[in-house]
LOTI-471584 format. One record per residue: residue number from 1; residue in one letter; y, x, z of N, C-alpha, C in turn. Coordinates in steps of 0.2 Angstrom, whole numbers, m for minus. Example, Ala and Ser with C-alpha at 12.3 -4.5 7.8 and 13.67 -1.06 7.14 Angstrom:
! LOTI-471584
(node 1; 'A'; (m28; 66; 39); (m22; 62; 39); (m16; 66; 39)) (node 2; 'S'; (m11; 64; 35); (m5; 68; 36); (0; 64; 39)) 
END
This chain:
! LOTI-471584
(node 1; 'X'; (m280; 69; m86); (m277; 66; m80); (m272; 61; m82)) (node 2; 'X'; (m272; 56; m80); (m266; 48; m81); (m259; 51; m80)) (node 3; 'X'; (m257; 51; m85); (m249; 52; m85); (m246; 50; m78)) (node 4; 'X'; (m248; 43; m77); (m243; 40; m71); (m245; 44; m65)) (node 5; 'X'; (m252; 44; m62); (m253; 50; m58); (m249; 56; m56)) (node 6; 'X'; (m246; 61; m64); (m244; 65; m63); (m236; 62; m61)) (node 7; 'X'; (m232; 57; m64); (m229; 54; m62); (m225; 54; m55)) (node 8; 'X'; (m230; 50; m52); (m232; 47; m45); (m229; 54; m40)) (node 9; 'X'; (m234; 59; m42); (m236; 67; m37); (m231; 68; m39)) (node 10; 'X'; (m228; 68; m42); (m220; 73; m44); (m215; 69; m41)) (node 11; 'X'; (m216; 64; m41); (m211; 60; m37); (m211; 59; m28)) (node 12; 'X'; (m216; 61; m27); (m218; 61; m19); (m217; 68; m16)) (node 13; 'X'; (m218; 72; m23); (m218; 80; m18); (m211; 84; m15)) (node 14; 'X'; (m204; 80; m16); (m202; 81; m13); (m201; 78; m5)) (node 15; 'X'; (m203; 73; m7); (m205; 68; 0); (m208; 71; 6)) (node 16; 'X'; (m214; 75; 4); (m219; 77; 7); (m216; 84; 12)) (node 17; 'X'; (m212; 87; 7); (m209; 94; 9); (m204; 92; 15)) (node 18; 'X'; (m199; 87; 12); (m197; 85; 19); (m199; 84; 24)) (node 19; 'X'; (m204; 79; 24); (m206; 76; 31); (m210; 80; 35)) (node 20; 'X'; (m211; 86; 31); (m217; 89; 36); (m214; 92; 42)) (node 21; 'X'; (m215; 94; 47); (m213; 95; 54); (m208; 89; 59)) (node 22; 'X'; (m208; 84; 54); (m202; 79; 57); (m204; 73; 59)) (node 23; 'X'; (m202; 72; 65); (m205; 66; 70); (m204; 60; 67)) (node 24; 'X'; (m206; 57; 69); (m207; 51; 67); (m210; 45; 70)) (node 25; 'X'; (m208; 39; 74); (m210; 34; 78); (m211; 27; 74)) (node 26; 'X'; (m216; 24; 76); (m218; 18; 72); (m221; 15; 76)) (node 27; 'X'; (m217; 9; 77); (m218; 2; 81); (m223; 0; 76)) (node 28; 'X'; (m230; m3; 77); (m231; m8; 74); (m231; m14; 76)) (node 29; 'X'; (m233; m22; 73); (m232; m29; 75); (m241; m28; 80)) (node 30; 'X'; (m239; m31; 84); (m248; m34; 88); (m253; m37; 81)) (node 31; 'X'; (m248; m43; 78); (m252; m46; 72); (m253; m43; 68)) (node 32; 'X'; (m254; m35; 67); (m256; m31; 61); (m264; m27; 63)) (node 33; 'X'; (m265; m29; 71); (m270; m26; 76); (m277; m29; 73)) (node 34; 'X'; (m279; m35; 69); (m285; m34; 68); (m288; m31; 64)) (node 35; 'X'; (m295; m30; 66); (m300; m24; 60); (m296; m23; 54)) (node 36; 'X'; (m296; m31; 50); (m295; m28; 42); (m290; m26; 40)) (node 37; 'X'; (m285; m30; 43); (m277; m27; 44); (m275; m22; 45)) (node 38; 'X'; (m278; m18; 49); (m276; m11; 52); (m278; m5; 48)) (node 39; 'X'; (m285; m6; 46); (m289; 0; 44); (m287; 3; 38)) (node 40; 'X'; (m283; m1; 33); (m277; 3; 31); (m272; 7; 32)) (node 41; 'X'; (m268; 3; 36); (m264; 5; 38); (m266; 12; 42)) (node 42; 'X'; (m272; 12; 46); (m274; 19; 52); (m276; 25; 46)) (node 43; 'X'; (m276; 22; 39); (m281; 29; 36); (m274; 30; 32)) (node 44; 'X'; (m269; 26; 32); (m262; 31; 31); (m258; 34; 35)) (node 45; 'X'; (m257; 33; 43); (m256; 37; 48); (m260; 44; 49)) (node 46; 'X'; (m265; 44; 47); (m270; 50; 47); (m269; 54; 42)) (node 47; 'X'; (m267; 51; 37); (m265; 53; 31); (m257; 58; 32)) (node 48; 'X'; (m253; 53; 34); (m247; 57; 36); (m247; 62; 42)) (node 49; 'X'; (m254; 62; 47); (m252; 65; 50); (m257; 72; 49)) (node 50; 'X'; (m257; 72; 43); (m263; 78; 38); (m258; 81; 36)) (node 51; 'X'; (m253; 79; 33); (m248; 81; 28); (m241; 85; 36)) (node 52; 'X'; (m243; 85; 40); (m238; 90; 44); (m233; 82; 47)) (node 53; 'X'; (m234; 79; 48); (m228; 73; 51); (m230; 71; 57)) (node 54; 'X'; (m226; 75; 62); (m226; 72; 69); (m227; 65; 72)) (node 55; 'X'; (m230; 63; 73); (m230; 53; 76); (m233; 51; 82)) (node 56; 'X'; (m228; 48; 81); (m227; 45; 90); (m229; 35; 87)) (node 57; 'X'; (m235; 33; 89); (m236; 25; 88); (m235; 22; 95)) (node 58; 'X'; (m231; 16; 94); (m231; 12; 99); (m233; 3; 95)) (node 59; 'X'; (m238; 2; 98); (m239; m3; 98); (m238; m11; 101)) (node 60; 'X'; (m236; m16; 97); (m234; m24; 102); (m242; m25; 102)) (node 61; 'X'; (m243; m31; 107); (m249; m33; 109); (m246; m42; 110)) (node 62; 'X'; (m240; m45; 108); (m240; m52; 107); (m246; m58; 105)) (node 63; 'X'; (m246; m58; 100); (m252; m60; 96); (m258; m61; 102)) (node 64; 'X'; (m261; m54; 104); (m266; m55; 106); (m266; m58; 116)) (node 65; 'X'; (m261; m56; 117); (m260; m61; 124); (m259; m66; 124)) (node 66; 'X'; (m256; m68; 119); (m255; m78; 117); (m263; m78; 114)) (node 67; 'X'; (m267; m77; 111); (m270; m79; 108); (m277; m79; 116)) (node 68; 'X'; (m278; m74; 120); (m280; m71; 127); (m278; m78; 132)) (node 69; 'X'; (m272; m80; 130); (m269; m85; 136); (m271; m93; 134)) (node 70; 'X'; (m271; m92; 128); (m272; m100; 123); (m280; m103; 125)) (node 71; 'X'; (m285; m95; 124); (m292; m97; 126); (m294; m100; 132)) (node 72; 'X'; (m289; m98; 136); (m290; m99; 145); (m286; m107; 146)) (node 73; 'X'; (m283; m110; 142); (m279; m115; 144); (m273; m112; 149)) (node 74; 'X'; (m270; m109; 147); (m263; m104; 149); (m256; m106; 145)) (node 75; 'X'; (m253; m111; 146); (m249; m113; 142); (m242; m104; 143)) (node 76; 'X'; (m240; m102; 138); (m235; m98; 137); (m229; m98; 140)) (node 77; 'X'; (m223; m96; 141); (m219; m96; 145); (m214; m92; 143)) (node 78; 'X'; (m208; m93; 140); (m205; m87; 136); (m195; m90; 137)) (node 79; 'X'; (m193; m85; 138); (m185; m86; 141); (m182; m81; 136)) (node 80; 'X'; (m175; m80; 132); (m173; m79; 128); (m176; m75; 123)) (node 81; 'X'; (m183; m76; 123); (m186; m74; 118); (m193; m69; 121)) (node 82; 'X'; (m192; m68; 126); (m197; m64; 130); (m202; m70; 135)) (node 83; 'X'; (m207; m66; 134); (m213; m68; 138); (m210; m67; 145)) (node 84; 'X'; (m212; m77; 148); (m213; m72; 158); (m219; m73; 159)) (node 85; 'X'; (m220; m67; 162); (m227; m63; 165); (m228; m63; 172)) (node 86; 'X'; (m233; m71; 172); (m236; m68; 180); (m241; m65; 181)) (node 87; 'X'; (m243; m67; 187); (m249; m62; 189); (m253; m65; 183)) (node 88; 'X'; (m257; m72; 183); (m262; m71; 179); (m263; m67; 171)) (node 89; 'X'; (m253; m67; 170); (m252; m64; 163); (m254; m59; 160)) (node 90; 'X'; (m252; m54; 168); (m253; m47; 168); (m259; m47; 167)) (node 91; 'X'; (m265; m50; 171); (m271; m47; 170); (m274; m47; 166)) (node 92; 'X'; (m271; m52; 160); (m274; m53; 152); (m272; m48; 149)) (node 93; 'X'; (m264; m45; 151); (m262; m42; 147); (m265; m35; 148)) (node 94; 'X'; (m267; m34; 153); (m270; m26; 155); (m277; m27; 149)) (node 95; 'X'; (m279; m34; 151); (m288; m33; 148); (m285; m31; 139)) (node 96; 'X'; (m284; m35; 137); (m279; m35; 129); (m279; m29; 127)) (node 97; 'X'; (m274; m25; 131); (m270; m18; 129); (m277; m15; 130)) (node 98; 'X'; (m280; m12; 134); (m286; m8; 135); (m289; m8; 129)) (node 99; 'X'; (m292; m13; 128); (m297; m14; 121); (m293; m11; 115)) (node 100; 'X'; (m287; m14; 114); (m282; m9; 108); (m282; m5; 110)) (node 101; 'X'; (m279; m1; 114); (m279; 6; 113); (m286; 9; 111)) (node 102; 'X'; (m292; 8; 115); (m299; 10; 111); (m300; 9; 103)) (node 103; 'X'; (m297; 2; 102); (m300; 2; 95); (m294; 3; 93)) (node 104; 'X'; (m286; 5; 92); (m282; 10; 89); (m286; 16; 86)) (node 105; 'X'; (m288; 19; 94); (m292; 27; 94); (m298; 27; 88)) (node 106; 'X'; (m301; 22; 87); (m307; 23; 82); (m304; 21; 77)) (node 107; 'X'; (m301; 18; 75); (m298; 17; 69); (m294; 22; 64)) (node 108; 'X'; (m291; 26; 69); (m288; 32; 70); (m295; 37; 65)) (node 109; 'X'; (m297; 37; 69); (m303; 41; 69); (m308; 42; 62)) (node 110; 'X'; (m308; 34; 60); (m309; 33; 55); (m308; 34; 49)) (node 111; 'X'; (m301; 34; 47); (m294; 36; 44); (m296; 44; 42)) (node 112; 'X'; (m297; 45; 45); (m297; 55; 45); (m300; 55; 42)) (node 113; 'X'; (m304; 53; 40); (m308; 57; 34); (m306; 56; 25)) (node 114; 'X'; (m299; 51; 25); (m297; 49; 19); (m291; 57; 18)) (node 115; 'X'; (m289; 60; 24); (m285; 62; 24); (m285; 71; 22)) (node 116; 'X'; (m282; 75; 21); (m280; 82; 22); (m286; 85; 28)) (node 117; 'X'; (m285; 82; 33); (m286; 86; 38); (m295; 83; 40)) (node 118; 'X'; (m298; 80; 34); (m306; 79; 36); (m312; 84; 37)) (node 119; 'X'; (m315; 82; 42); (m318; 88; 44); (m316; 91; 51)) (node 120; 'X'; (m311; 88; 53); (m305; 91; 57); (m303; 84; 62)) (node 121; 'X'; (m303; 87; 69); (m303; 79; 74); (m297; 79; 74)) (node 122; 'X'; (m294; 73; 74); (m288; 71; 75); (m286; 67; 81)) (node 123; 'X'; (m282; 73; 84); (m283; 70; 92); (m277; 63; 93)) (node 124; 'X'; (m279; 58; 98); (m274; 53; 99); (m272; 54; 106)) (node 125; 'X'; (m267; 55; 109); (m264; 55; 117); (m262; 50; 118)) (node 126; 'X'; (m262; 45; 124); (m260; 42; 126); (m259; 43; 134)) (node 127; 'X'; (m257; 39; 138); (m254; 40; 147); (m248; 37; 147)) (node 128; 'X'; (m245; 40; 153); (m240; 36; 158); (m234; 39; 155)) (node 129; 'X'; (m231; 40; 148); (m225; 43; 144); (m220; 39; 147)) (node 130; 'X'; (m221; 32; 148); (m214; 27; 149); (m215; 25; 156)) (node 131; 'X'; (m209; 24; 159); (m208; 24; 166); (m203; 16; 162)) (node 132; 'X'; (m206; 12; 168); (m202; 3; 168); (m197; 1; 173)) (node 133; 'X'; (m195; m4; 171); (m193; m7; 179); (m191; m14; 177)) (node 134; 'X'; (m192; m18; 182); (m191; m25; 181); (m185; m28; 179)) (node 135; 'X'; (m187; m32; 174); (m181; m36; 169); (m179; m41; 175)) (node 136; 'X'; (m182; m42; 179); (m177; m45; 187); (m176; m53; 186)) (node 137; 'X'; (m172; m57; 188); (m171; m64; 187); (m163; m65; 183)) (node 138; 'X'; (m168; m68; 175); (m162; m70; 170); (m159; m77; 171)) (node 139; 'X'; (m154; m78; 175); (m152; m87; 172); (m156; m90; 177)) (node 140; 'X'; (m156; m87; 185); (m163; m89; 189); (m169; m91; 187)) (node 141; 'X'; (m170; m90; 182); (m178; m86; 179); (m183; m81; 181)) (node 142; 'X'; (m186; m84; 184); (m190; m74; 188); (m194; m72; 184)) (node 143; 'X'; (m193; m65; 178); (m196; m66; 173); (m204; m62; 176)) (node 144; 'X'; (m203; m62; 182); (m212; m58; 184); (m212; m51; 183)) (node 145; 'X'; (m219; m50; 181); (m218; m44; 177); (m216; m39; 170)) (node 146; 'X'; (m214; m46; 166); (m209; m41; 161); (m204; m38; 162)) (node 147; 'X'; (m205; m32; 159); (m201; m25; 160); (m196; m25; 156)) (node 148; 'X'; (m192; m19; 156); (m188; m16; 153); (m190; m6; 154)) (node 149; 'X'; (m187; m3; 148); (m188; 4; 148); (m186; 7; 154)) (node 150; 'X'; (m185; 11; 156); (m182; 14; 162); (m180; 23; 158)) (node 151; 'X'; (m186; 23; 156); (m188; 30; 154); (m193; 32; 151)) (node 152; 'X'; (m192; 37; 144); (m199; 40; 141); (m196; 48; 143)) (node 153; 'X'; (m205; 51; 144); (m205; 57; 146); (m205; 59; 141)) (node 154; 'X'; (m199; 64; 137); (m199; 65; 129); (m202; 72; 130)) (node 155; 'X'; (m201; 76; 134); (m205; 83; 136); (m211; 83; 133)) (node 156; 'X'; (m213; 76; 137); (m222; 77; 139); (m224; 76; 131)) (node 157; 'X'; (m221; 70; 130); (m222; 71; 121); (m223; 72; 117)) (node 158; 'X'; (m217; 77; 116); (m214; 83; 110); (m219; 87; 114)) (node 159; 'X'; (m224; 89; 118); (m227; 94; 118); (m234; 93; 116)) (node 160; 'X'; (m236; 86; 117); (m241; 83; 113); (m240; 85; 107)) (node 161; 'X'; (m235; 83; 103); (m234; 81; 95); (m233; 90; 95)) (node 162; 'X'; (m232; 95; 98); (m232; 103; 97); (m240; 104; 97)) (node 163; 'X'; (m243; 101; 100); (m251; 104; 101); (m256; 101; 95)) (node 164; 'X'; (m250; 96; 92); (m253; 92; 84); (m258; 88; 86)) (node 165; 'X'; (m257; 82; 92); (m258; 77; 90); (m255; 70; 91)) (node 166; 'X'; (m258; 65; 89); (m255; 59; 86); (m253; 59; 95)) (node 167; 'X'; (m246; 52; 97); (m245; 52; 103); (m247; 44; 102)) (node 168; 'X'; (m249; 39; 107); (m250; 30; 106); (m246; 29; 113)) (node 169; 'X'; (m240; 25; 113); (m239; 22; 116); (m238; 14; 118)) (node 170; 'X'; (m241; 12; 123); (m243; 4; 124); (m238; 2; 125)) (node 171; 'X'; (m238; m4; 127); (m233; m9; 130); (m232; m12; 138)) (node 172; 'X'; (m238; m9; 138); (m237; m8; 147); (m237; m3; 150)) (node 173; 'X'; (m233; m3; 153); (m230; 4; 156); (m229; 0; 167)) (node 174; 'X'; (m230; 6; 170); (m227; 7; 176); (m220; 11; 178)) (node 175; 'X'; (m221; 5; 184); (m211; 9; 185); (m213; 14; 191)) (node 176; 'X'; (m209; 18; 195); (m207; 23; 199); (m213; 20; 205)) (node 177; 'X'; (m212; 14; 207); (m215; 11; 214); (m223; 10; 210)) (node 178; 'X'; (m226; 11; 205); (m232; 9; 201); (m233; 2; 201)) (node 179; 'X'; (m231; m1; 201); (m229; m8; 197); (m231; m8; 191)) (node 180; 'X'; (m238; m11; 186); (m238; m12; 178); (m231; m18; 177)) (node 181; 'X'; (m229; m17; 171); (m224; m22; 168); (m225; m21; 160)) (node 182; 'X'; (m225; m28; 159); (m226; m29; 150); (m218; m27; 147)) (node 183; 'X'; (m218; m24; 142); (m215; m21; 138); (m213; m24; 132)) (node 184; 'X'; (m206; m25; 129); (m205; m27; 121); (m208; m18; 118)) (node 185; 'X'; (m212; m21; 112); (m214; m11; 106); (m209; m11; 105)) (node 186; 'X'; (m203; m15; 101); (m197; m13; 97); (m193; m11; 102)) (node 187; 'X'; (m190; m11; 110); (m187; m7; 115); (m191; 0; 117)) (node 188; 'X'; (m199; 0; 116); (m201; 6; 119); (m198; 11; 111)) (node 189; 'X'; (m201; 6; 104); (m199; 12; 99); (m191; 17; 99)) (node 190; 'X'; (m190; 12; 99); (m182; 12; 99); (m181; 19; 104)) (node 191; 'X'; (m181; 17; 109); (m180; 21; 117); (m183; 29; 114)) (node 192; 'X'; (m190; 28; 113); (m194; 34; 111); (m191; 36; 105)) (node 193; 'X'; (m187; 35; 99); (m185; 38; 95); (m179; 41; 96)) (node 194; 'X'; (m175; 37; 101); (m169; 40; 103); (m169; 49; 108)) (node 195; 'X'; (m173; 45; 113); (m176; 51; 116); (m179; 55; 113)) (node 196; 'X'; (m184; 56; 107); (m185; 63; 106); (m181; 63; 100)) (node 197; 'X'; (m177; 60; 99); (m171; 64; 93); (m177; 62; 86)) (node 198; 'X'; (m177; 57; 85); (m184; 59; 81); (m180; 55; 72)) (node 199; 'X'; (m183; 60; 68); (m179; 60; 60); (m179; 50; 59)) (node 200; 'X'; (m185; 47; 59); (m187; 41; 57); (m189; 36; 63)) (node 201; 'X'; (m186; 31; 61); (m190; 25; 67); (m190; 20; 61)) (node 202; 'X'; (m200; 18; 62); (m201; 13; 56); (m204; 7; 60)) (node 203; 'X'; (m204; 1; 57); (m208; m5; 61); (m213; m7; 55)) (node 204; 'X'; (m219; m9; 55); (m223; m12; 53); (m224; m19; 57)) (node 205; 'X'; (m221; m23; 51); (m221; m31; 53); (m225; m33; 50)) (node 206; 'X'; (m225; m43; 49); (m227; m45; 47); (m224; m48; 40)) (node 207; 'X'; (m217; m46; 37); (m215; m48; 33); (m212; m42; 29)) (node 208; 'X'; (m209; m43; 23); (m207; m37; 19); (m203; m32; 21)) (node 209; 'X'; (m198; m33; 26); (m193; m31; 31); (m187; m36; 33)) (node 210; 'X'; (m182; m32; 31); (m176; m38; 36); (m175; m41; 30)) (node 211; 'X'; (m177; m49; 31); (m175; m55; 28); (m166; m58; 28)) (node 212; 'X'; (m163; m60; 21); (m159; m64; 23); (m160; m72; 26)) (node 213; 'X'; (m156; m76; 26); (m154; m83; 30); (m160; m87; 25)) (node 214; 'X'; (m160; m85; 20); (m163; m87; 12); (m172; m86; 12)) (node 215; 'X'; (m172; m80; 15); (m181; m78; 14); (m180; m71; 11)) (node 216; 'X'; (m174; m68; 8); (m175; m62; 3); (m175; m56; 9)) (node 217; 'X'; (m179; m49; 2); (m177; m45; 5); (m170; m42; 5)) (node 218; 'X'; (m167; m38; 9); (m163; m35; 12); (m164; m27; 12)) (node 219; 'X'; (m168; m23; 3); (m170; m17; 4); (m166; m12; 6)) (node 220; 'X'; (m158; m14; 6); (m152; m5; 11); (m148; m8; 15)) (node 221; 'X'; (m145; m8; 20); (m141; m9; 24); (m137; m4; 28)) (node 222; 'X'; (m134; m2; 29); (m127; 2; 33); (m129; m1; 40)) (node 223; 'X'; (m124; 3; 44); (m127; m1; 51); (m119; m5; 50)) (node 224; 'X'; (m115; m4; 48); (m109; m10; 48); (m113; m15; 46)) (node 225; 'X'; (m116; m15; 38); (m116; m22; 37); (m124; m27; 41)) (node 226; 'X'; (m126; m22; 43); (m133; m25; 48); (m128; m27; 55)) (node 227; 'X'; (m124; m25; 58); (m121; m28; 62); (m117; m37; 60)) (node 228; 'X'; (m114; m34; 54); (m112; m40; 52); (m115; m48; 51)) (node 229; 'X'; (m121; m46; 50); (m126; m50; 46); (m129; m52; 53)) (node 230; 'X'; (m130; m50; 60); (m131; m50; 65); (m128; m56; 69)) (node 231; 'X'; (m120; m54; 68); (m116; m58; 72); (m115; m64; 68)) (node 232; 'X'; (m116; m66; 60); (m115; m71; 58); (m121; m74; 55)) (node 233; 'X'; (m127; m72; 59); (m134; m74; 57); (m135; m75; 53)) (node 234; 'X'; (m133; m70; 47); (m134; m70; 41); (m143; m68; 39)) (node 235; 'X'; (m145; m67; 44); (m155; m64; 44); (m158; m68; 46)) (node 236; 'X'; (m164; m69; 44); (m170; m71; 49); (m170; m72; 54)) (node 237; 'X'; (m169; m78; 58); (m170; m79; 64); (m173; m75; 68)) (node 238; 'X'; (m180; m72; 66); (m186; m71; 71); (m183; m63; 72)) (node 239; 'X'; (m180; m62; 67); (m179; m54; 66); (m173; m50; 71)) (node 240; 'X'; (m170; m56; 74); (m163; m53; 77); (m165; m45; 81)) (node 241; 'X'; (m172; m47; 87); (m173; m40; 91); (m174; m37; 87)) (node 242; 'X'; (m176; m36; 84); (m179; m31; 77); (m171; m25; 73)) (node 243; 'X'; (m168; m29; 72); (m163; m26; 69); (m158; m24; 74)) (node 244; 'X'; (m159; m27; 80); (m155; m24; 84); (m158; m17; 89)) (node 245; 'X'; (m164; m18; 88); (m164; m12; 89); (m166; m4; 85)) (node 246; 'X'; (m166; m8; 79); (m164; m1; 75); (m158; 1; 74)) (node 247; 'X'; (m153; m5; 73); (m145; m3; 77); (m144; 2; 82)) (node 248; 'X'; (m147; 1; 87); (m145; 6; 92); (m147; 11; 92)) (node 249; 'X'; (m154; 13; 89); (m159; 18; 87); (m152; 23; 82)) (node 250; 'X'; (m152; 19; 77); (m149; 22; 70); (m140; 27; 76)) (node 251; 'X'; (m135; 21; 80); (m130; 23; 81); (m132; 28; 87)) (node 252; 'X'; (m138; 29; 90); (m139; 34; 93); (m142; 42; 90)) (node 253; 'X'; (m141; 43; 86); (m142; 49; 83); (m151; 49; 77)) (node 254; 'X'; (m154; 43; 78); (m159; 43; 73); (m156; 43; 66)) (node 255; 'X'; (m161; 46; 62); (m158; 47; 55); (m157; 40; 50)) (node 256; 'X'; (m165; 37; 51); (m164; 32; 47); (m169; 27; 51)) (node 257; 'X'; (m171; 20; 50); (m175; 15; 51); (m177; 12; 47)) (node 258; 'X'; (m186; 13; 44); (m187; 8; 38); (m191; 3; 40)) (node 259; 'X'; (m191; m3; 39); (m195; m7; 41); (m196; m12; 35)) (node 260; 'X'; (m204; m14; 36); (m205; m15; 31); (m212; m19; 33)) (node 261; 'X'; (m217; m23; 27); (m223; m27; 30); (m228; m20; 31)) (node 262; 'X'; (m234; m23; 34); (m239; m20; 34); (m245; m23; 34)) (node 263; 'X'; (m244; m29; 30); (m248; m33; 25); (m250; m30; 18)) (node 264; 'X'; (m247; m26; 15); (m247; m26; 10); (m249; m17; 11)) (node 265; 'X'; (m255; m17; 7); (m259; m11; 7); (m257; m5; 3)) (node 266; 'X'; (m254; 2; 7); (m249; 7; 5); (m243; 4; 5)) (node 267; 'X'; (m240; 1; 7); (m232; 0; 8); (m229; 4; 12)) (node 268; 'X'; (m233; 9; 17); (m232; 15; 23); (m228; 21; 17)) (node 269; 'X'; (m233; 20; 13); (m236; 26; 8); (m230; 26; 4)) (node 270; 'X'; (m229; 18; 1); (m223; 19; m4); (m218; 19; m1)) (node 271; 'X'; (m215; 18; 5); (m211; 17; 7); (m207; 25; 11)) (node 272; 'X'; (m212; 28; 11); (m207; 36; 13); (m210; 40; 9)) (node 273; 'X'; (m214; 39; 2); (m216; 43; m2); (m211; 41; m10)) (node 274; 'X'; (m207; 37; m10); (m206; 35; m16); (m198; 35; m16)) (node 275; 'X'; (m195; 32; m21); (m186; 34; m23); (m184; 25; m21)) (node 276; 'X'; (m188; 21; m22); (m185; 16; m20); (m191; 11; m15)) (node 277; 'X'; (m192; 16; m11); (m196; 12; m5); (m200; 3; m7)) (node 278; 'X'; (m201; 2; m3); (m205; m4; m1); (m201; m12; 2)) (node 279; 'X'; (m199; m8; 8); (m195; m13; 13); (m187; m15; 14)) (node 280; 'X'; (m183; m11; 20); (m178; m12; 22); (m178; m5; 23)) (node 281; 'X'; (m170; m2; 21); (m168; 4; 25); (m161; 3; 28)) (node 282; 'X'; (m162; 5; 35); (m155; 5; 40); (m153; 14; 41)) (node 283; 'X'; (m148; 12; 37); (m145; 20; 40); (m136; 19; 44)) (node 284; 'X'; (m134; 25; 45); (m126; 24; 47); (m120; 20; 45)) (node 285; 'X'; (m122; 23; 37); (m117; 22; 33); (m119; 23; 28)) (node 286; 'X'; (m116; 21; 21); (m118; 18; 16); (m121; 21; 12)) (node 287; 'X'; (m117; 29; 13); (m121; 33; 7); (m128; 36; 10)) (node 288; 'X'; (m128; 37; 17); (m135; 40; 20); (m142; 34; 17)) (node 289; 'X'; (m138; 26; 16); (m142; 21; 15); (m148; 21; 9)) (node 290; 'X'; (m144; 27; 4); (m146; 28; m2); (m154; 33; m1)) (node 291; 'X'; (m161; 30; m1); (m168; 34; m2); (m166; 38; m6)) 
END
């Protein structure tokens, strides 16, 4: 047997014992949603979710309704960083989302059989968990139909993840009068981690995690110093939502945020299996910060 092997196992098995029964929510990027991209990444979700770890996915669908809008001659339209969503926006974004959740599901499905539980269906739920309501007019801006969270139904959830299966949460969600509205994934993750108390909130992006102003990684952070670094844009431009919502994830009772690329094949794996992770870690305070 390779020494390192044994190495590796002994260093992951307490990891393993931890995380089993504990929830866990994972935003991924829309731009990690093609085949070759993803089928990675779905045979280690199946993988985690063989080993006893509750998960709740939510996924963005950016990428794919710009690229849905860009085919059609649909010039984009975005106000402090958010899409506005008109009628003909929605209905790309309905057609978009539909298809991903399908090919999430099979992908999923695929996955199983690298995992613990092969042989064994690994069921994936999805529905109307989030309840929305319109982001309304910014700056006399009529953002349309982009939303904002209203509500997750964390019952409905936590009783899926009790009956062991995976939960997918889209980005389009209905409010109370049934109105669809496009949703940010980093607000629904957030929201849904806070709501069901959940140990971990992870993102799967395009990048290695939180960048400084420079390109570097930023592998631990405190929620002081990530606030800091916020207010004096000392990060990544593109990354402000990102960090700020795992700020409020974190000062809401979640345990930790790791966020981290999902370009890079097992970075899921190393990243909550290992002593010095992959990506970014945001915790309260400085000694929780410590993997």
């Amino acid at each position: 047997m390779p020494p390192a092997f044994i190495r590796h196992f002994r260093e992951a098995a307490p990891y393993i014992d931890y995380l089993r029964g504990k929830t866990l929510v994972a935003g991924i990027a829309g731009s990690l949603l093609t085949p070759e991209r993803f089928r990675p990444i779905a045979a280690d979700l199946a993988l985690m979710a063989g080993l006893g770890i509750r998960l709740v996915l939510v996924y963005g669908s950016r990428s794919q309704i710009s690229a849905a809008c860009a085919a059609q001659g649909i010039e984009p339209r975005y106000h402090l960083g958010r899409r506005i969503t008109d009628d003909t926006v929605i209905e790309i974004a309905k057609q978009v989302c539909g298809r991903l959740n399908y090919e999430i599901e099979a992908a999923l499905s695929v996955g199983l059989s690298h995992s613990p539980q092969r042989g064994r269906r690994l069921r994936v739920v999805s529905g109307n968990f989030v309840c929305a309501r319109p982001l309304g007019i910014i700056d006399g801006i009529d953002m349309g139909y982009t939303g904002r969270v209203r509500k997750i139904d964390a019952e409905s959830v936590s009783r899926s993840l009790d009956e062991g299966a995976v939960v997918l949460l889209n980005p389009l969600a209905a409010s109370a009068s049934g109105k669809l509205f496009n949703l940010s994934m980093a607000e629904i993750a957030e929201t849904a981690a806070v709501a069901l108390k959940a140990d971990k909130l992870l993102f799967l992006i395009g990048q290695d995690g939180i960048l400084d102003e420079n390109g570097r990684l930023l592998p631990n952070l405190s929620a002081e110093e990530a606030e800091g670094r916020l207010k004096s844009g000392r990060i990544c431009h593109r990354q402000h939502d990102l960090l700020d919502a795992a700020l409020n994830a974190v000062g809401k009772g979640v345990g930790r945020c790791q966020i981290l690329s999902g370009l890079n094949d097992g970075a899921l794996i190393g990243e909550l299996f290992t002593r010095n992770g992959t990506g970014t870690s945001i915790a309260q305070n400085p000694f929780m910060c410590i993997r």
